[in-house]
C-alpha positions as CSV (number, residue, x, y, z in Angstrom):
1,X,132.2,-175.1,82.6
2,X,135.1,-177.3,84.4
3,X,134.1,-180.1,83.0
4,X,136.9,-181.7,79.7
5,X,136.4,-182.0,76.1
6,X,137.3,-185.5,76.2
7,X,136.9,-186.6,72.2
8,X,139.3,-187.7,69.8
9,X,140.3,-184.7,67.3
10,X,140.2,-185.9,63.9
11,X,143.4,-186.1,61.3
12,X,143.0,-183.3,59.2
13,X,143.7,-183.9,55.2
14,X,145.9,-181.3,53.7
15,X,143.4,-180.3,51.1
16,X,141.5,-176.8,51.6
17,X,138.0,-176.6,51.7
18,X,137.8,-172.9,52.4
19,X,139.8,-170.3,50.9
20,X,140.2,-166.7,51.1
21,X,142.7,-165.3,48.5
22,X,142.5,-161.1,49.1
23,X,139.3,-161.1,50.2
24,X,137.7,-157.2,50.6
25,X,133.8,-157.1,51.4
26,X,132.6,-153.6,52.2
27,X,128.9,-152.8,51.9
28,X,126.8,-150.2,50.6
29,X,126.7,-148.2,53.6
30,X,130.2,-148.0,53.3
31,X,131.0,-150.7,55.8
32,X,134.9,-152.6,55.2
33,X,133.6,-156.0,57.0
34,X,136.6,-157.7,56.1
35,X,139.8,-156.2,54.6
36,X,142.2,-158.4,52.8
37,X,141.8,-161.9,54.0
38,X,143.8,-164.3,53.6
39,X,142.8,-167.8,54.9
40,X,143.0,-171.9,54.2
41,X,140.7,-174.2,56.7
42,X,141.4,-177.6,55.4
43,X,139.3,-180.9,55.6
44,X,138.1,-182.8,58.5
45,X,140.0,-179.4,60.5
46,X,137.9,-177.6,63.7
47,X,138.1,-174.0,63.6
48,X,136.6,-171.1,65.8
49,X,136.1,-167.6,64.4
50,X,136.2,-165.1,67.0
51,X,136.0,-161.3,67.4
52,X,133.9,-158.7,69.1
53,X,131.0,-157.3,67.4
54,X,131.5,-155.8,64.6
55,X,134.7,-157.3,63.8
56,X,133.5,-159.4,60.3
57,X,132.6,-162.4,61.7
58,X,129.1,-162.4,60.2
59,X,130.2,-161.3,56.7
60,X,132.9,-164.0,56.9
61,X,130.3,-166.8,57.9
62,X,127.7,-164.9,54.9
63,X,130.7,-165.3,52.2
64,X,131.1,-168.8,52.8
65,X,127.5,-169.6,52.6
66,X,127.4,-167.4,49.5
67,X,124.5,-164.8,51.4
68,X,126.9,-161.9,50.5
69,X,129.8,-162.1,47.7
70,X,133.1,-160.3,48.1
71,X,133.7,-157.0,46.4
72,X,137.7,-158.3,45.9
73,X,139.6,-161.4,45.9
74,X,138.2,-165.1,45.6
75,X,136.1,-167.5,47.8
76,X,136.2,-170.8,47.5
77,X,134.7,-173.2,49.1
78,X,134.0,-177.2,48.0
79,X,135.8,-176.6,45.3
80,X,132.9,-173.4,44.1
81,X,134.4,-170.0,43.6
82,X,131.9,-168.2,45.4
83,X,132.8,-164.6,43.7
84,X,132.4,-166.2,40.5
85,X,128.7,-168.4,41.0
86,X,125.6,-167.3,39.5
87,X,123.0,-167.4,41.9
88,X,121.0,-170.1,40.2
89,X,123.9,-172.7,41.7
90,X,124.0,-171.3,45.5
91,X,121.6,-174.4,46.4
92,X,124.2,-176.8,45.4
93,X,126.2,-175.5,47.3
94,X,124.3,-175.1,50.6
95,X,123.6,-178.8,49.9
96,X,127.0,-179.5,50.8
97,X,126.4,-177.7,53.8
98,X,125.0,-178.2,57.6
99,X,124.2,-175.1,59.6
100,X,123.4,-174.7,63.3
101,X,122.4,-171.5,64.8
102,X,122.1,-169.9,68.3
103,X,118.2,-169.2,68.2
104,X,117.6,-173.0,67.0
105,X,115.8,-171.9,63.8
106,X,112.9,-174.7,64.5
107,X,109.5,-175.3,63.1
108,X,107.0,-174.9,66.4
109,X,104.2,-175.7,64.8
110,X,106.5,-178.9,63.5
111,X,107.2,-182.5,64.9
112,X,111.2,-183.2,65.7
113,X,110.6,-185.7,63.3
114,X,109.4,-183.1,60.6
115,X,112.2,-180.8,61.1
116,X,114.8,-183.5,60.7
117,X,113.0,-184.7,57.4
118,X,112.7,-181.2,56.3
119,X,116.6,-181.2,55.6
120,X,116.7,-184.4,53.8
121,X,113.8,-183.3,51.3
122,X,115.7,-181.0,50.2
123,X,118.5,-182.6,48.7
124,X,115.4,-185.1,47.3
125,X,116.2,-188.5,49.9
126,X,114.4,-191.6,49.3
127,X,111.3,-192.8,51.4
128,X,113.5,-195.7,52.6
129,X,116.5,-192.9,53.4
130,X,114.6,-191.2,55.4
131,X,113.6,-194.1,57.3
132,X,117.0,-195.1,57.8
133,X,118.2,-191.7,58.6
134,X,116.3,-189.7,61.0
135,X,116.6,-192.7,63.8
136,X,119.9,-192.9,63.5
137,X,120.8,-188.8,63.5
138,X,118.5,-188.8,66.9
139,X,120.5,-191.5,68.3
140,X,123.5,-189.6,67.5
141,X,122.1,-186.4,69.2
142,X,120.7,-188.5,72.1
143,X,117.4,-188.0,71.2
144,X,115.8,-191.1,70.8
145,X,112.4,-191.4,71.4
146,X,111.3,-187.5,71.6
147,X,110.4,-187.7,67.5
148,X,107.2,-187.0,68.0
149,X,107.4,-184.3,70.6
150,X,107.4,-180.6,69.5
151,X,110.1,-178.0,70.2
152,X,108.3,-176.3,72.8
153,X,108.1,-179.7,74.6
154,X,111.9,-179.8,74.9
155,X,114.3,-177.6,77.0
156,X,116.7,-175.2,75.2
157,X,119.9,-177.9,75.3
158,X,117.4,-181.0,73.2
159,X,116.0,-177.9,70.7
160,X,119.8,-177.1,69.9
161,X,120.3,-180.9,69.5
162,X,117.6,-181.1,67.0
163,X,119.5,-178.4,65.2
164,X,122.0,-179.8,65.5
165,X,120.9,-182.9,64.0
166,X,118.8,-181.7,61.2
167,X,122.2,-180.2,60.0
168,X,124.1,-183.2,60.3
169,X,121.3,-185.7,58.7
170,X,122.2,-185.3,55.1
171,X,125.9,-185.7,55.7
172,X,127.3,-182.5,54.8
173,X,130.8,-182.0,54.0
174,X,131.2,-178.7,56.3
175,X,128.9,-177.8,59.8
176,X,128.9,-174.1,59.9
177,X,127.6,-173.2,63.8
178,X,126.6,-169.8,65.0
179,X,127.1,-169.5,68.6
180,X,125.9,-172.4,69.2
181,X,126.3,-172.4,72.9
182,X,125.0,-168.8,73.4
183,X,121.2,-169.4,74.4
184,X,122.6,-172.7,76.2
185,X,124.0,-173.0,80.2
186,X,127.3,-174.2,80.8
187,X,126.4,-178.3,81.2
188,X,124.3,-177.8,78.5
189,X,127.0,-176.3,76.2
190,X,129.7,-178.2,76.9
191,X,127.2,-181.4,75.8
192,X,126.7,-179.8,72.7
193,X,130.2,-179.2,72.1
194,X,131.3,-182.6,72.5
195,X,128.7,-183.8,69.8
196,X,130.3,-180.9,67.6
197,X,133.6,-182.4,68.3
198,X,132.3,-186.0,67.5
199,X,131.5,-185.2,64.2
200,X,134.3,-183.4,63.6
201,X,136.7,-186.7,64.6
202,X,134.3,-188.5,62.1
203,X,135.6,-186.4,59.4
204,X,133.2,-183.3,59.2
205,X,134.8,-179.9,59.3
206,X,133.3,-177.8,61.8
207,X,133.4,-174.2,61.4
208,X,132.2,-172.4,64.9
209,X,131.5,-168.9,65.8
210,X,132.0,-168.1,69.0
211,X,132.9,-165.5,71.8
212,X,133.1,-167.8,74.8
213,X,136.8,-167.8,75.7
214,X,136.5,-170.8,78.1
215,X,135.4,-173.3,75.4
216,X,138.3,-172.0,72.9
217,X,140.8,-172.2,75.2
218,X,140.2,-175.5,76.3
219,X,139.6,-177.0,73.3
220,X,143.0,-177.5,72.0
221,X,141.9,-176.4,68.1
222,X,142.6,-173.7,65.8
223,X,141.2,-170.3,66.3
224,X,141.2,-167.3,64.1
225,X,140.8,-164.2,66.0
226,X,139.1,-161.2,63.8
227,X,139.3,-157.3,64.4
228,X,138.0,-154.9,62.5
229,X,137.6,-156.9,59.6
230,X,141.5,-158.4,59.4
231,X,142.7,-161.6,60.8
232,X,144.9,-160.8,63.6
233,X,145.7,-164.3,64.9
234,X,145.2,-167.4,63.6
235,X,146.5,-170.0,65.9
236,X,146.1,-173.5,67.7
237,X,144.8,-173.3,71.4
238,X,146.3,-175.0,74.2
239,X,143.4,-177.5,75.8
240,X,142.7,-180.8,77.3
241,X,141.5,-182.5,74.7
């Protein structure tokens, strides 16, 4: 993947919208995912979690989206303590959310079109929103004009960027992706990560999983590095972008 990230990176606001304050998550089997975490991401930042697996990158990503809850310590994320929320308010929260994920997570039997809208029923959008919104988010994707095809009518890159775009479409504060790139060839990936990185200049954090070194090292944004559930680097990358 040779090719630049050549996108603006956006001015990051000094407010946090994830926090980890001595955050402990071990599981019934025993497990310590994560051991003592200790973390800020702030607004409008990029940020790629890496390890190898088995390191606590999936319970980290399951915390924040309030799948698992921490045994110690606080989560907070858009402005929700996550240790502290009864269950009955975890929509709310995912409301505020977007999430892309490596096996696409698509309707087959659905229209683009109807997966897009899918999203924006659930946080209850108007007739006329949806009108309004589900051109525009294909546009933004590069997708206009395949609403009406199904996902098996598209390659693997356009089936990511109708993921992509169904978790964009309501406007979310914070884009969680899941190896994103994993199922995708290099020209392929690097087009999805410049649409990741578009929306994170626009103001959207962007919080990434990934384990491909090439795209974190050129992309001149944060990474925290994970091993055996502690943060053992948490730094900026060098890049081109």
């Amino acid at each position: 993947m040779e090719e630049s990230f050549n996108t603006v990176q956006s001015v990051q606001a000094s407010e946090p919208i994830i926090e980890f304050s001595g955050v402990s998550k071990m599981y019934k089997t025993g497990t310590h995912a994560l051991e003592d975490v200790n973390i800020k991401i702030n607004k409008g930042e990029f940020v790629f979690i890496v390890g190898s697996s088995g390191a606590g990158k999936s319970t980290f990503m399951k915390l924040i989206m309030r799948e698992e809850k921490a045994n110690v310590g606080d989560v907070i994320v858009n402005g929700y303590n996550l240790t502290k929320m009864n269950r009955k308010d975890v929509p709310m929260l995912r409301r505020t959310m977007g999430i892309v994920f490596q096996d696409f997570r698509l309707l087959y039997d659905k229209t683009v079109y109807e997966n897009i809208v899918l999203a924006l029923r659930v946080i209850d959008a108007s007739k006329e929103e949806i009108k309004a919104a589900v051109p525009a988010v294909l546009a933004q994707v590069g997708l206009s004009g395949k609403e009406d095809h199904y996902p098996n009518e598209l390659s693997g890159g356009e089936q990511q960027r109708v993921g992509l775009a169904r978790a964009i479409v309501t406007k979310p504060l914070l884009v969680i992706a899941d190896e994103p790139t994993g199922n995708l060839d290099d020209e392929t990936a690097n087009g999805i990560m410049k649409l990741l990185f578009e929306i994170n200049a626009k103001g959207t954090t962007v919080i990434m999983v990934t384990h491909d070194r090439r795209i974190i090292e050129r992309s001149g944004r944060r990474a925290i590095f994970l091993e055996e559930g502690r943060i053992v680097t948490d730094t900026k990358m060098g890049g081109d972008v």
